[in-house]
C-alpha positions as CSV (number, residue, x, y, z in Angstrom):
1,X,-45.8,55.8,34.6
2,X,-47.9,58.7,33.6
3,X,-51.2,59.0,35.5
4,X,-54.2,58.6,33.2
5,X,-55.9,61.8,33.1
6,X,-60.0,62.6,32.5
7,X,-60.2,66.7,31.6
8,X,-63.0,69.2,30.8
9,X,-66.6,68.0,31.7
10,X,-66.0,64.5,32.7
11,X,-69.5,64.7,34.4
12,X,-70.9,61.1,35.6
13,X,-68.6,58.8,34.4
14,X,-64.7,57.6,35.8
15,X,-62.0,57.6,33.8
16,X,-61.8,54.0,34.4
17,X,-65.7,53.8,33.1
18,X,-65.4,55.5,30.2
19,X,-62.3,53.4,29.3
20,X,-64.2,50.6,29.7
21,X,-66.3,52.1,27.1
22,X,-63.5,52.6,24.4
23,X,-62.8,48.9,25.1
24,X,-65.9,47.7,24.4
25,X,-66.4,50.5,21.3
26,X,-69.6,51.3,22.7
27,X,-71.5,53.6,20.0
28,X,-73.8,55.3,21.9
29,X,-71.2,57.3,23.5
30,X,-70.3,58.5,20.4
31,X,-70.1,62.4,20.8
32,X,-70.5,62.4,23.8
33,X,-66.6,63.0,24.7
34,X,-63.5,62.0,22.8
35,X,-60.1,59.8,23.4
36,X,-56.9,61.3,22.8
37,X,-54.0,59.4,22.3
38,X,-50.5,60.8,23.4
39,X,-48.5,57.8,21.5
40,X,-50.4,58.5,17.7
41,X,-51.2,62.5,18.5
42,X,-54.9,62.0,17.4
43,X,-58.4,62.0,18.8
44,X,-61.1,59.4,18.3
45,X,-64.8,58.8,19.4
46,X,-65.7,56.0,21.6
47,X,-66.5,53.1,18.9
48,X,-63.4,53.8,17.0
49,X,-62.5,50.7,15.6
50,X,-58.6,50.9,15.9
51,X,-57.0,48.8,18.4
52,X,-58.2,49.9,22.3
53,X,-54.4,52.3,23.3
54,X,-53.0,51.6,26.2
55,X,-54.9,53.6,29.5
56,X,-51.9,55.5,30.2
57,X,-51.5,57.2,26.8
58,X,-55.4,58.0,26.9
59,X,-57.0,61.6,27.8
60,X,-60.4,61.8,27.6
61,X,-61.7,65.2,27.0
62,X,-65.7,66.5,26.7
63,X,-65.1,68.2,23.4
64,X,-62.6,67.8,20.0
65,X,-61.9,71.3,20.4
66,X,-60.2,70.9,23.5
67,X,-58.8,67.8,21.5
68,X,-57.4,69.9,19.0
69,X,-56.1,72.9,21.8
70,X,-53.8,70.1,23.5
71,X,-52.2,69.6,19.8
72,X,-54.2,66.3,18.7
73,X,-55.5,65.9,15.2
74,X,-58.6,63.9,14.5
75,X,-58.4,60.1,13.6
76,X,-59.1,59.6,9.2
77,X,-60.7,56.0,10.6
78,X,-63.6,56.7,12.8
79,X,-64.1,60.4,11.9
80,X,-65.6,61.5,15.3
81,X,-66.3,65.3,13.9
82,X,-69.0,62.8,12.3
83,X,-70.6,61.9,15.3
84,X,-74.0,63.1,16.6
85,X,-73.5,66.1,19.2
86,X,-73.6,65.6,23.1
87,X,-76.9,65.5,24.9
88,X,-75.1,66.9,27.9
89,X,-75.3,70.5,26.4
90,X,-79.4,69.9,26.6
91,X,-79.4,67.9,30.2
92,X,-76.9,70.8,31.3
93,X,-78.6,74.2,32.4
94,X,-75.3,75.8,33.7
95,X,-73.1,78.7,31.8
96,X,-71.0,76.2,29.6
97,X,-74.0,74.2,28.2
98,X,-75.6,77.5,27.6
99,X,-72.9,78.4,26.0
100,X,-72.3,75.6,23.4
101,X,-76.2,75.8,22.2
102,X,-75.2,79.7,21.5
103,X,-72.2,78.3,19.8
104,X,-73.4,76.1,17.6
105,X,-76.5,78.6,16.5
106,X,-73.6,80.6,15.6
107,X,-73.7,83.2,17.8
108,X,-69.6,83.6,17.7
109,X,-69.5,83.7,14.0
110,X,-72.1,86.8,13.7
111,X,-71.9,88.8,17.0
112,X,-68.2,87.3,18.0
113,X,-67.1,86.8,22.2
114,X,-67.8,89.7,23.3
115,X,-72.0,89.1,22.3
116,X,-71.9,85.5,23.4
117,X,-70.4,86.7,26.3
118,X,-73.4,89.7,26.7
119,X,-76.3,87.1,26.1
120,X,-74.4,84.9,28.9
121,X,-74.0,87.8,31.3
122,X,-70.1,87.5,31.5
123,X,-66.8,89.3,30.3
124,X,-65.4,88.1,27.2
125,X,-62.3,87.5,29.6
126,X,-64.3,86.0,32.0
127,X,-66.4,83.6,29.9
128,X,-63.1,82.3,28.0
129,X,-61.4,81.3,31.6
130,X,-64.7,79.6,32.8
131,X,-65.2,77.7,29.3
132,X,-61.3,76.7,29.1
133,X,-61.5,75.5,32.7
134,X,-64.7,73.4,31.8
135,X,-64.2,72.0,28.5
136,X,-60.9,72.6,27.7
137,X,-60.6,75.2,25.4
138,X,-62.2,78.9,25.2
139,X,-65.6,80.5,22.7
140,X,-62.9,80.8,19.6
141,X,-61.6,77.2,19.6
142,X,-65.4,75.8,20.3
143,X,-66.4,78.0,17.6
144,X,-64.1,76.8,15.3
145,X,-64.6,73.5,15.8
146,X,-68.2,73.4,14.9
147,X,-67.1,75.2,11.7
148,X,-65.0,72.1,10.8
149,X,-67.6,69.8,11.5
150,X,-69.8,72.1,9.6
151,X,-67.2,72.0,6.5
152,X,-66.7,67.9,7.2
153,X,-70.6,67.2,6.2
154,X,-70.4,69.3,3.3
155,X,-67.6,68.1,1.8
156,X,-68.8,65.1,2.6
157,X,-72.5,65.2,1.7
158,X,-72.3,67.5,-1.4
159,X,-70.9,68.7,-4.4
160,X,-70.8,72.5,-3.3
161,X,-67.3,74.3,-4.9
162,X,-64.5,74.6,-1.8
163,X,-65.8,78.2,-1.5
164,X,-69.1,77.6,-1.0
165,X,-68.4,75.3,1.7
166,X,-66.2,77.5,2.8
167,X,-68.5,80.3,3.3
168,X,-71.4,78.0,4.2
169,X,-69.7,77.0,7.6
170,X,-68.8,80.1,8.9
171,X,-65.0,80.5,7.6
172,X,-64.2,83.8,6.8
173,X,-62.1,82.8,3.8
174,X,-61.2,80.0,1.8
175,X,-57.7,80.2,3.7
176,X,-59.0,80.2,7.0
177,X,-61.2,76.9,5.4
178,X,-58.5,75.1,4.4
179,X,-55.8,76.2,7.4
180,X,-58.5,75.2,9.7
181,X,-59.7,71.3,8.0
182,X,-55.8,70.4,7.4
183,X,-55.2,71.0,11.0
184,X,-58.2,69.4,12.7
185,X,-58.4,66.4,10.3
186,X,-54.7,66.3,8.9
187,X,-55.6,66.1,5.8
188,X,-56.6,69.0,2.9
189,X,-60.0,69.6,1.7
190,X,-60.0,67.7,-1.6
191,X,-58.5,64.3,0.4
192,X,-61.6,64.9,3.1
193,X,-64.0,65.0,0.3
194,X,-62.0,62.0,-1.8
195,X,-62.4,59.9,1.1
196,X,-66.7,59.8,1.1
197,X,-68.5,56.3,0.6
198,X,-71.4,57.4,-1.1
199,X,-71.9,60.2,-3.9
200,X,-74.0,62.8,-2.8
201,X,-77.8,63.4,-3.7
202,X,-78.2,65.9,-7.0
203,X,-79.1,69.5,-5.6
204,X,-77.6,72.2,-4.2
205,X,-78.0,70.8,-0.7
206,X,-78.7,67.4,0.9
207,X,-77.0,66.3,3.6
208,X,-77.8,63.1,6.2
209,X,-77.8,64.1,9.7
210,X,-76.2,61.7,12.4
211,X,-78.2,60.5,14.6
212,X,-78.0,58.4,18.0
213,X,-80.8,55.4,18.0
214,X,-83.1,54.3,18.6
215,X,-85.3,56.9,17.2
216,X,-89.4,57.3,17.2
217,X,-89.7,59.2,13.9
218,X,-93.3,57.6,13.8
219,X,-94.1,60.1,16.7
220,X,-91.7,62.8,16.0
221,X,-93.0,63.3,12.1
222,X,-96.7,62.9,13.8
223,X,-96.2,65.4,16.1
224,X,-95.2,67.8,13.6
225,X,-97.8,67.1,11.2
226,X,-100.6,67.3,14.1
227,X,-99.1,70.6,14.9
228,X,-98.3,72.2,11.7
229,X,-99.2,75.4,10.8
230,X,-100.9,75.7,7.2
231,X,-99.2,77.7,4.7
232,X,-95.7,77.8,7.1
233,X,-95.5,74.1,7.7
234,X,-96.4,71.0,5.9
235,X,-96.1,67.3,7.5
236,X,-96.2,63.7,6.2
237,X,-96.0,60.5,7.5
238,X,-91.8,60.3,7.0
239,X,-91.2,64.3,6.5
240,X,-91.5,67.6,7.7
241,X,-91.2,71.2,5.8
242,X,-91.1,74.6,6.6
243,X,-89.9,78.2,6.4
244,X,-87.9,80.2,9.1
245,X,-86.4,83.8,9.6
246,X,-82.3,83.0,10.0
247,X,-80.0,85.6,10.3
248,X,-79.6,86.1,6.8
249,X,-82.8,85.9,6.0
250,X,-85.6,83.5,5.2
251,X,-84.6,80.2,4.4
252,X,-86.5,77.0,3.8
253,X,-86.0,73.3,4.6
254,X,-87.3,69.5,4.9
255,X,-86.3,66.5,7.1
256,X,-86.7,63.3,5.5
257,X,-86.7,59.7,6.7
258,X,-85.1,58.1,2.9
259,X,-85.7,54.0,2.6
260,X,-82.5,53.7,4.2
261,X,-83.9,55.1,7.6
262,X,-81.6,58.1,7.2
263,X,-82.7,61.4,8.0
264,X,-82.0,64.0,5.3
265,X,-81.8,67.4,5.1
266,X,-83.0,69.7,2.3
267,X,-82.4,73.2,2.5
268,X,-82.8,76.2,0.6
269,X,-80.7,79.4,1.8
270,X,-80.7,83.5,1.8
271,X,-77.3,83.4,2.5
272,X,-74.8,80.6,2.7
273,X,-73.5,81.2,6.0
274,X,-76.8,80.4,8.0
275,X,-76.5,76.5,7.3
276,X,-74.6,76.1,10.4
277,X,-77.6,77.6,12.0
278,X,-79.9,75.9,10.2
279,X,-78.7,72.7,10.7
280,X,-78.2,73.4,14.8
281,X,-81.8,74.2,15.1
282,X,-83.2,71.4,12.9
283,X,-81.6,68.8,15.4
284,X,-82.9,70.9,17.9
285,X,-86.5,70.7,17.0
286,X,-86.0,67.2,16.2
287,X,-84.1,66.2,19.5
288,X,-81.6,64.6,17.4
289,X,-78.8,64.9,20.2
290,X,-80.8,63.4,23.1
291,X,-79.6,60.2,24.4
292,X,-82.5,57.6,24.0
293,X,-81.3,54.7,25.8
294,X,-80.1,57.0,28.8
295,X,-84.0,57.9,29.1
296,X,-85.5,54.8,28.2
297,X,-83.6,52.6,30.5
298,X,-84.4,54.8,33.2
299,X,-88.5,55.0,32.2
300,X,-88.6,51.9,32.0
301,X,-87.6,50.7,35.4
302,X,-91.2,51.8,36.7
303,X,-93.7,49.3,35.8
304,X,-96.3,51.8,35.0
305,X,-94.0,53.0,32.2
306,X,-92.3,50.1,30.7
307,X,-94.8,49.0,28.3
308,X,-94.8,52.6,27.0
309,X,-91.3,52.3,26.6
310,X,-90.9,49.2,24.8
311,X,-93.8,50.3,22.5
312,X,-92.1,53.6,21.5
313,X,-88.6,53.4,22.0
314,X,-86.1,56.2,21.3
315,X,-89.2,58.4,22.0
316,X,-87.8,62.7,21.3
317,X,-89.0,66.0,22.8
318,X,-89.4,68.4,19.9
319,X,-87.6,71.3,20.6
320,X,-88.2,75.1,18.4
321,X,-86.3,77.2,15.5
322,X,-87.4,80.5,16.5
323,X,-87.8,81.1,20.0
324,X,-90.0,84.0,19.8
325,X,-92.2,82.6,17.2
326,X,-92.3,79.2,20.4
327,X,-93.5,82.1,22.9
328,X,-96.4,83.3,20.9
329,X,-97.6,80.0,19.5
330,X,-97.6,78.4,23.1
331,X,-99.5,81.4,24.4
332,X,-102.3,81.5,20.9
333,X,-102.6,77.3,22.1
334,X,-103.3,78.2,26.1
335,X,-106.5,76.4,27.0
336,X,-107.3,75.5,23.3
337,X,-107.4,72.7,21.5
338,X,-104.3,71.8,18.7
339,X,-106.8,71.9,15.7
340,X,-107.8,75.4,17.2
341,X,-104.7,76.6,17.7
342,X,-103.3,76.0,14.3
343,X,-106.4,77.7,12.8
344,X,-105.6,80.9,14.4
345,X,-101.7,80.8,13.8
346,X,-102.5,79.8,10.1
347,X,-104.6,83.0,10.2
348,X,-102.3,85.1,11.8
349,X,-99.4,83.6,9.1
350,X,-101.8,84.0,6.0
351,X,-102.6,87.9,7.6
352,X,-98.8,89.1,8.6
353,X,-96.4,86.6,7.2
354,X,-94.2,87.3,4.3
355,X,-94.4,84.8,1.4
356,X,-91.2,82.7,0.1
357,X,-90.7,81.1,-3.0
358,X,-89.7,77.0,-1.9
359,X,-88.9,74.0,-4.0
360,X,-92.5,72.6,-2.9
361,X,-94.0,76.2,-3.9
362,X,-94.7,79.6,-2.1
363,X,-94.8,79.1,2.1
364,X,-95.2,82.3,4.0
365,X,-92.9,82.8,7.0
366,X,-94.4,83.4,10.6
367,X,-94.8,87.3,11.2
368,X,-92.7,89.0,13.0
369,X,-92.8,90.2,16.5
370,X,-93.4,93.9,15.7
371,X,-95.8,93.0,12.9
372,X,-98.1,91.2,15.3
373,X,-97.8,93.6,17.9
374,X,-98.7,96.4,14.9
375,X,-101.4,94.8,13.4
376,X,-102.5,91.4,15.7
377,X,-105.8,93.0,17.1
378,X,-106.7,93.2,13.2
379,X,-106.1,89.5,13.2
380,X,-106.4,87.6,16.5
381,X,-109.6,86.3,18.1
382,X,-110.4,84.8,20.8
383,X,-110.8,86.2,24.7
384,X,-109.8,90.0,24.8
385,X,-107.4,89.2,27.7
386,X,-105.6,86.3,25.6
387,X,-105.2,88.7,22.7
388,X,-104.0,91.6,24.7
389,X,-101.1,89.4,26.3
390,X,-100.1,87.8,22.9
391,X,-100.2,91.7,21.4
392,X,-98.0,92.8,24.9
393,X,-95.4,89.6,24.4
394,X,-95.0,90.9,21.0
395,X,-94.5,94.4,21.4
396,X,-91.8,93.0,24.3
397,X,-89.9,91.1,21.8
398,X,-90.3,93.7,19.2
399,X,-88.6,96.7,21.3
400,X,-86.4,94.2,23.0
401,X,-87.5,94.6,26.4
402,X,-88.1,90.4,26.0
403,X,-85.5,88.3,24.7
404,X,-86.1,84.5,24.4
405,X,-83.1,82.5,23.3
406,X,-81.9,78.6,23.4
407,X,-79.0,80.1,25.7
408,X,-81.3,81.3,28.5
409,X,-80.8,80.3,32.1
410,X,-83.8,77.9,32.7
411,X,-85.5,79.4,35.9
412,X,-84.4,82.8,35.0
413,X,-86.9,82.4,32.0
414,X,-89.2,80.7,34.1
415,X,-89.3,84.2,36.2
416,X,-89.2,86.1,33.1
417,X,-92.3,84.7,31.5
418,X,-94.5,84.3,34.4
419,X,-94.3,87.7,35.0
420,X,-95.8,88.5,31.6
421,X,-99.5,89.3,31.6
422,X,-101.6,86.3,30.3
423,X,-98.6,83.8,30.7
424,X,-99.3,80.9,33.2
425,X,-96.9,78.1,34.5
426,X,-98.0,75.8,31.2
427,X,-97.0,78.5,29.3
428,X,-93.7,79.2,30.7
429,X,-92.9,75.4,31.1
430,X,-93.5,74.8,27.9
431,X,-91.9,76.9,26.2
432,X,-88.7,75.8,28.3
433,X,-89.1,72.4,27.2
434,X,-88.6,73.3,23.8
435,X,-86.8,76.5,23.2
436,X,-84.2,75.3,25.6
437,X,-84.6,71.6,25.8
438,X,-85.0,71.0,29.2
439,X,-85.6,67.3,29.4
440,X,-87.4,67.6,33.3
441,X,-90.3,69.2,32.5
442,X,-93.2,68.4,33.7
443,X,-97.0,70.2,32.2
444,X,-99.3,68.9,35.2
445,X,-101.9,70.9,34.1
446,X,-101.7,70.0,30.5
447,X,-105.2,67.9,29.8
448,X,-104.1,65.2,27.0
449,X,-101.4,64.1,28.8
450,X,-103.4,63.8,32.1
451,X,-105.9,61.6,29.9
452,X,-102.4,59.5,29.3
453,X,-101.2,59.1,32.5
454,X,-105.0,57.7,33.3
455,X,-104.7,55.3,30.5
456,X,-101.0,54.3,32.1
457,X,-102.1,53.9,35.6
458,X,-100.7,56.8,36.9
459,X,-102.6,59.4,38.8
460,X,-104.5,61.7,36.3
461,X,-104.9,64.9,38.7
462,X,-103.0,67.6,38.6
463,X,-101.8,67.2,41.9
464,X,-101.3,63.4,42.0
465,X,-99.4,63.1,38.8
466,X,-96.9,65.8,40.2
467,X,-96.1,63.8,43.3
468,X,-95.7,60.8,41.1
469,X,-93.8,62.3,38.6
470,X,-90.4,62.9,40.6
471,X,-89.4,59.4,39.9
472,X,-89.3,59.9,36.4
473,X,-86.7,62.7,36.9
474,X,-84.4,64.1,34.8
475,X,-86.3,62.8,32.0
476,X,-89.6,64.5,33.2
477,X,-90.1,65.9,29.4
478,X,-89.8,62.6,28.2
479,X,-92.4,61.4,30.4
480,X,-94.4,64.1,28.6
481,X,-94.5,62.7,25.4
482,X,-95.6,59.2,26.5
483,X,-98.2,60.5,28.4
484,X,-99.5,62.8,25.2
485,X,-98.6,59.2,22.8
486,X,-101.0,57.7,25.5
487,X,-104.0,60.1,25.6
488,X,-107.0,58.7,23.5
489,X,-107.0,62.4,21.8
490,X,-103.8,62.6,20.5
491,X,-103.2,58.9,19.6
492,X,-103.6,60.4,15.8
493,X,-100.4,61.8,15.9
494,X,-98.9,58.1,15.4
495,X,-101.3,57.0,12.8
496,X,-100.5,57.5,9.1
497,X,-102.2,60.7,7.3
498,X,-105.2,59.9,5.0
499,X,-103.7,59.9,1.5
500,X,-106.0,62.8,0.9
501,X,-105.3,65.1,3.3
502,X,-101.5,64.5,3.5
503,X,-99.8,67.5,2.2
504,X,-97.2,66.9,-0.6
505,X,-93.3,68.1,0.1
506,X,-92.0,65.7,-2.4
């Protein structure tokens, strides 16, 4: 009998466990890992509906791309390139989960191995055995991959010509395009397309993104509005806008809850091959990948948090789009209030910024590094000391002396930022938990969310809530935003906008 075999990241979980999982078609694994089948030749995710195969024909592996590398195709029924992506790849801090963020913000596709190798601090030769060894197949086939799950949605989700999906995911040509979806989903194009259950929304772009539940969108779309920076940003009660700096240039988009509870994305493009970007940092900054009852099971086992938990459920962590643009906000907000803070970034926007033309109107773009080192002191206010770091962090990111990046090892940027003048440990954790993700973070120092832990009976000094905040680990971040949900000062952030001061993104 053949031994059943668990390969490539099998991290917490038996082979026997996550069997058990298949068995029961357990959807919030889905994405999580994949089950091959040596009897059909196809990969499936967890809740596939299709009878449970026998344990020894099943391989489990942490990816499809390994899938695909060991020759399987994936399954026409449960679609698993259709899941959400693995939380693992934010819990993870080591060189493969740094990897895969890189990967899927398309670092392959524009600077190819060898710079995803130089932002990882490997060989090209090097980083392909370690990944292969991990996950089961090397930077090219991960890469590809995400390009297929890329073309999937599309086809899927829109009416864009063959080549314009093509292009839009990363392929290099329509060949490569339809080579690449025949193999991974043994079917052509046009079939993948045919088989969609619901015509897609009118517009160049509109796609749903997949999400694992439960999800708080009340305080996710609140938080975003609360910290919303006018004339770059604009929030509502169920939607978010904004303009960002891609590779390609500028680009503009909105996340929408519909009636449906559906999150979908609007987008408005430069060029056509940043949407895989695009749509990697938008379920960044809205935690879309985290695993919500992972953390909430494990919150709510302490007393002092389980009301919390049950009264926000599926809480998220927003995470960033631009990392450098993260770094200078969260050093403008040191020691301020969020009202003041988005008064001097709106300045600093409507002073430096370039202006876009969006389907909700003209939004200008946050300046860039070297414009704010340039012309900042013209702009910034506030204690000379705070404006002189700001203008030193920009003039670091500008000449490239700084880089900040969803790829960075954790405690390496830890070091990295504390040794910049003007940047404090609230600072530097901050800006981990949400340029990297890093769901064990903890701001003991940060004043609305000692007010929450107060009104949650836990200690409210700095020094008590750090020894009691262990227990909550690795979902220290998490912890976070109950504690700010909490605080009296920021329980706004979950109420509805006033009808007159909610900004329109229809």
């Amino acid at each position: 009998m053949t031994t059943p075999t668990t390969t490539g990241g099998a991290r917490g979980m038996t082979f026997h466990e996550r069997y058990g999982v298949i068995s029961s078609r357990d959807p919030r694994f889905d994405g999580q890992f994949v089950t091959a089948v040596r009897s059909t030749g196809i990969y499936c995710r967890p809740s596939c509906p299709a009878r449970t195969p026998k344990a020894a024909n099943v391989t489990f592996y942490a990816t499809s791309a390994a899938a695909h590398e060991a020759g399987y195709r994936a399954c026409k029924r449960c679609l698993p390139e259709a899941a959400p992506g693995s939380p693992e790849w934010d819990l993870r801090s080591d060189t493969a989960a740094r990897a895969m963020r890189l990967i899927a913000d398309g670092v392959v596709d524009r600077e190819g191995v060898p710079g995803l190798a130089r932002r990882l601090g490997y060989s090209p030769r090097h980083l392909t055995r370690l990944l292969t060894a991990e996950l089961g197949a090397g930077p090219l086939a991960l890469a590809r991959a995400h390009r297929a799950h890329t073309a999937r949605m599309l086809l899927v989700g829109t009416d864009l010509p063959a080549a314009d999906v093509a292009f839009s995911a990363g392929f290099s040509s329509v060949r490569q395009f339809t080579d690449t979806v025949g193999e991974v989903f043994g079917m052509p194009p046009t079939e993948l397309r045919a088989r969609r259950h619901h015509a897609p929304s009118p517009g160049p772009l509109d796609l749903v993104l997949p999400v694992r539940g439960p999800i708080d969108t009340v305080g996710l779309f609140g938080w975003m509005r609360a910290h919303a920076v006018p004339g770059m940003e604009a929030g509502a009660a169920d939607a978010f806008a904004r303009v960002v700096r891609l590779p390609g240039g500028p680009a503009w988009f909105e996340l929408r809850q519909d009636a449906a509870g559906r999150l979908r994305l609007r987008g408005q493009l430069t060029a056509l091959s940043d949407l895989g970007t695009l749509i990697a940092r938008v379920r960044r900054l809205f935690d879309l990948d985290a695993d919500p009852i992972a953390v909430d099971e494990s919150l709510a086992r302490h007393p002092e948090l389980a009301a919390a938990v049950a009264g926000v459920p599926g809480v998220r962590v927003p995470g960033a789009v631009d990392a450098a643009e993260m770094l200078i906000r969260a050093m403008i907000g040191q020691q301020i209030s969020v009202a003041a803070a988005r008064t001097v970034q709106g300045r600093l926007v409507a002073a430096l910024g370039e202006t876009v033309d969006t389907p909700d109107g003209p939004m200008t773009l946050f300046p860039t590094p070297a414009a704010i080192a340039e012309r900042g002191a013209d702009v910034l206010r506030g204690p000379a000391a705070r404006v002189r770091a700001v203008l030193s962090a920009a003039a670091a990111l500008a000449d490239g002396t700084l880089a900040v990046g969803p790829g960075d090892d954790p405690l390496e940027l830890r070091r990295t930022l504390l040794a910049l003048p003007g940047v404090g440990p609230w600072t530097a954790d901050y800006v981990g938990m949400r340029v990297l993700g890093d769901p064990d973070v903890l701001l003991p120092g940060d004043v609305a969310a000692r007010a929450g832990a107060a009104e949650l009976g836990i200690p409210a000094d700095a020094a008590g809530l750090t020894a009691w905040a262990p227990r909550a680990a690795p979902w220290r971040s998490y912890l976070m935003a109950h504690l700010w949900y909490a605080a009296p000062v920021t329980r706004a952030w979950r109420s509805a906008p006033p009808a007159q001061t909610q900004e329109s993104i229809a």
